[in-house]
C-alpha positions in Angstrom: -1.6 14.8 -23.2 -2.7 17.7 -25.7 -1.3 20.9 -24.7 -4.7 22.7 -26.6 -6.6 25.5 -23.6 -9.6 24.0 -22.2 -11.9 25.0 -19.9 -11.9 21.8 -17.2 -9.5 21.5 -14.4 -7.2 19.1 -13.5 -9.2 17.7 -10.7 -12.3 16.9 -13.6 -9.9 15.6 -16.2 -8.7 13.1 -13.2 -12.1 12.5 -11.7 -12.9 10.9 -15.8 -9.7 8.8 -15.6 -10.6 7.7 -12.3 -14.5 6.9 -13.6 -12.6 4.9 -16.5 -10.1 2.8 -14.2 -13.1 2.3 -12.1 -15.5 0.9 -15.3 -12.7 -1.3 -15.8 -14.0 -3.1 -12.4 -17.5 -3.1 -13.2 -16.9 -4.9 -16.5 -14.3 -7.6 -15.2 -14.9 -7.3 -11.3 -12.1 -10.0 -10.7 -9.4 -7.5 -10.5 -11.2 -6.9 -7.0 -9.8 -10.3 -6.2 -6.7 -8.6 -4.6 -8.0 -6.1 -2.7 -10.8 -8.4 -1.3 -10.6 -12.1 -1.5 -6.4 -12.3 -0.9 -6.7 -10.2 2.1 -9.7 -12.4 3.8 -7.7 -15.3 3.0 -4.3 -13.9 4.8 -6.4 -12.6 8.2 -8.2 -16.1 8.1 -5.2 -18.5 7.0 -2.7 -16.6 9.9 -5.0 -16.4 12.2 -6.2 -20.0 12.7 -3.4 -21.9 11.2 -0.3 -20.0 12.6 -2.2 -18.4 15.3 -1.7 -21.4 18.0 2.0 -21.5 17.2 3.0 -18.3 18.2 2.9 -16.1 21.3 2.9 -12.7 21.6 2.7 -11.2 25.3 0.1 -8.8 26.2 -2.7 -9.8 24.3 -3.6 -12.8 21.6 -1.9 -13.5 18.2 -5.1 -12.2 16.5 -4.8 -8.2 17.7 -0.8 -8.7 17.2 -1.5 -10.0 13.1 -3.8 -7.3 12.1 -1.7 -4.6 12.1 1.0 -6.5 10.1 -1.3 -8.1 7.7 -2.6 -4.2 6.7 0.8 -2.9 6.3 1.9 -6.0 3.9 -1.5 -5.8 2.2 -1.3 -2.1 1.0 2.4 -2.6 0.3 1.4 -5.5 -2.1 -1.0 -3.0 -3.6 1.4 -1.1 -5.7 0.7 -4.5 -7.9 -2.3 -3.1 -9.2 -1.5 0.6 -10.5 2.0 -0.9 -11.9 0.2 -3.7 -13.8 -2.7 -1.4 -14.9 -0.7 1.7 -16.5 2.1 -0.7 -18.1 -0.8 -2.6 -19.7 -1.8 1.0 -21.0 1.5 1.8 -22.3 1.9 -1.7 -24.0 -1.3 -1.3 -25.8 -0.9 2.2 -26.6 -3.7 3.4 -25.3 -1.4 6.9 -23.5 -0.7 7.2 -27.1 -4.4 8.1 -27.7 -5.1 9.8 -24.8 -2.8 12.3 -25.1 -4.8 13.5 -28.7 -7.3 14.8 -26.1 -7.6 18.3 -24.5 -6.4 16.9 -21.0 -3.9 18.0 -18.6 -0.7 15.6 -18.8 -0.9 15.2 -15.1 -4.5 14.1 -15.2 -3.7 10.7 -16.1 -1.5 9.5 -13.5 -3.9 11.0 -10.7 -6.6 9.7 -11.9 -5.4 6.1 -11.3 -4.0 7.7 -8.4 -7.6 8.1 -7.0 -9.0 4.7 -8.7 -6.8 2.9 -6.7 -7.2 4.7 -3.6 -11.1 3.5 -3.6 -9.2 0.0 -3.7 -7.3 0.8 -0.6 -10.2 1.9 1.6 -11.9 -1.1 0.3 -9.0 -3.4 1.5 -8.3 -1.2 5.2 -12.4 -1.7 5.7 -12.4 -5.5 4.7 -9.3 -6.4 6.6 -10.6 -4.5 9.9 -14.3 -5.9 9.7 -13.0 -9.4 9.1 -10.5 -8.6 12.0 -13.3 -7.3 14.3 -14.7 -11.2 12.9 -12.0 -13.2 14.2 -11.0 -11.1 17.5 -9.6 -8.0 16.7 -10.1 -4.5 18.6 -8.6 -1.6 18.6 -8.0 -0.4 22.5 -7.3 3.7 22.4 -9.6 6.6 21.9 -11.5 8.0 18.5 -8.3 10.1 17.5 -5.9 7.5 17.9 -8.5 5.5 15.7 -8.5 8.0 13.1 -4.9 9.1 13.4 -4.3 5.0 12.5 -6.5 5.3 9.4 -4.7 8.4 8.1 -1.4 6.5 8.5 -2.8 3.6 6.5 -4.1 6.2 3.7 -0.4 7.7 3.8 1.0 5.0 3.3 -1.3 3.4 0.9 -1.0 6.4 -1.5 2.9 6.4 -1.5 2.6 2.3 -2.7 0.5 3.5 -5.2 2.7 6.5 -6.5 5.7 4.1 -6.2 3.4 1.5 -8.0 2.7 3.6 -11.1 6.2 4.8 -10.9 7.0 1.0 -11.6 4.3 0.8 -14.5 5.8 3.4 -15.9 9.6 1.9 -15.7 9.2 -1.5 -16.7 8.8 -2.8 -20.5 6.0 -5.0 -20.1 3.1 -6.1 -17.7 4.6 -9.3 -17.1 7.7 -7.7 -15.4 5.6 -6.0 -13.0 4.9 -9.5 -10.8 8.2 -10.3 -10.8 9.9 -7.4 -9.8 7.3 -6.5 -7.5 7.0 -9.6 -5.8 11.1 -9.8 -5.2 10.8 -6.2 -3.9 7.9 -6.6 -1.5 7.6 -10.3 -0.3 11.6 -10.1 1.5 10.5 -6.4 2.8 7.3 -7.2 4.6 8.8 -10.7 5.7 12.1 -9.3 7.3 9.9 -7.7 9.6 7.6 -7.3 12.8 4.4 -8.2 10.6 3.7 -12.1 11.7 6.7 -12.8 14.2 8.1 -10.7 17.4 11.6 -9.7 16.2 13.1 -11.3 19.2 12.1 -14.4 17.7 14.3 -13.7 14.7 18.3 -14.9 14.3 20.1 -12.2 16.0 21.2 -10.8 12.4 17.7 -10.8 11.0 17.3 -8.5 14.1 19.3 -6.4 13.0 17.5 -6.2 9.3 14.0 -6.3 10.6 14.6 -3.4 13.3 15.7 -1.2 10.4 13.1 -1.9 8.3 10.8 1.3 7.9 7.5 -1.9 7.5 8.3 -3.0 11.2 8.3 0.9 12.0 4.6 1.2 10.6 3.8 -1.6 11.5 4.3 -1.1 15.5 3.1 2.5 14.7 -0.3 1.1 13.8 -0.4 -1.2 16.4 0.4 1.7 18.8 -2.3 3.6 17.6 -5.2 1.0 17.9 -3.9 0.0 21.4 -2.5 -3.5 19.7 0.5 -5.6 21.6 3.7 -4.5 19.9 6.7 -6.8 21.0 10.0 -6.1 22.8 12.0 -4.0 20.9 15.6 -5.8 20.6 17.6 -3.5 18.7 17.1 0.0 19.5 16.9 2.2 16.7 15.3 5.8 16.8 12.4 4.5 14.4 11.5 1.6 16.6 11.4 3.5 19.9 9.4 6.2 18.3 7.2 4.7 16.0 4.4 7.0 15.3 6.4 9.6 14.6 8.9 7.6 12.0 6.1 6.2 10.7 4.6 9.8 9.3 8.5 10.7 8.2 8.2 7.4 5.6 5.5 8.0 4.5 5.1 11.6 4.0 9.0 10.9 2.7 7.9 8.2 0.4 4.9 9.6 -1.0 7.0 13.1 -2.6 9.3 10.9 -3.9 6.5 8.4 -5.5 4.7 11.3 -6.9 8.4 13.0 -8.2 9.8 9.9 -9.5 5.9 8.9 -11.2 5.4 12.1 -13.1 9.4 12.6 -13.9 9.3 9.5 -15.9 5.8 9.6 -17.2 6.2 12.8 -18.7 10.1 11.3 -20.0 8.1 8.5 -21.7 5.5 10.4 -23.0 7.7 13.1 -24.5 8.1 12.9 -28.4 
């Protein structure tokens, strides 16, 4: 971005990136489709078509899934800011922004807080189709809210880590690939549909070290939601909450560190 004084902050110079990512909706509204459809379809699909088949104790299948189907949902959704800035870089249009008087910085938090609206779109769709099917949360207001700050956490370090991948890659169609590789074995390997004791003793092993299963059981804490047996103690597991906001405070610097490191290498003549 231009280096020339101007009298806007960086916060303004974002909000208009933001407003542009955003227009980009309005004019092709099917990008929604992940954030919206996808996650209507995983809640319905697992809860009536897997939902019989497995048994959680404490509480139905439908309270134990929703928790799991949020994590893997805004864990997918570093899909969306990698795919949308690599498309920008392909077609050259950082190229052209940077000949305006902008911050540098502005860019990359600007899709920062696009995609965010996409995230509180998905955590409200996912929890009112939840609410739908059978879901409740059973603990007070500030365990309620203290869950939706978790989900924001860790929605924004997918995102930083999503543009971070944009940014990395050499074309849009990588993005899929990579991402899907990355994220499908992670969220699997984990608490998210199954109990762990249900897994082979080594997959145990890999899904009690998995910091998903750690938010996972930390969201299902919060909202009062069954969280299985723990088979393999590990500090995370047994303290969820508390891991939990380690990751993701932990994965958010190093999204936002790693994001702007290599935007600004790329961008650098």
């Amino acid at each position: 971005m231009s280096t020339t004084p101007h009298s806007n902050t960086i916060l303004t110079d974002a909000t208009i990136f933001a407003r542009r990512n955003l227009e980009h909706i309005r004019q092709v509204p099917e990008k929604l489709t992940n954030v919206t459809i996808q996650p209507l379809m995983f809640v319905l699909l697992f809860a009536y078509v897997f939902g019989g088949a497995i048994k959680v104790d404490g509480a139905g299948y439908k309270e134990y899934l929703i928790g799991g189907i949020l994590i893997q949902t805004l864990a997918f959704g570093m899909m969306g800011p990698a795919m949308s800035i690599a498309t920008d870089i392909q077609e050259g249009v950082i190229d052209r922004f940077r000949s305006l008087p902008s911050r540098r910085s502005a860019y990359l938090l600007g899709h920062y807080l696009a995609e965010m609206v996409g995230s509180l779109l998905t955590i409200t769709i996912l929890l009112g189709t939840g609410f739908i099917v059978g879901w409740r949360s059973h603990t007070g207001f500030l365990h309620v809210v203290q869950a939706m700050l978790l989900l924001l956490a860790f929605a924004s370090a997918m995102i930083w880590l999503g543009l971070w991948l944009g940014i990395l890659v050499r074309s849009p169609d990588a993005v899929m690939g990579i991402g899907f590789v990355i994220v499908f074995p992670v969220t699997f390997l984990s608490n998210a549909f199954v109990p762990i004791q249900s897994l082979p003793n080594i997959l145990q092993w890999v899904a009690s070290v998995n910091p998903v299963s750690v938010l996972i059981a930390a969201v299902r804490t919060l909202f009062g939601n069954p969280v299985a047996p723990v088979t393999k103690h590990t500090w995370p597991l047994d303290h969820p909450v508390a891991a939990a906001w380690i990751y993701s405070i932990a994965l958010v610097a190093l999204g936002w560190i790693i994001a702007q490191r290599r935007y600004r290498a790329r961008t650098t003549d």
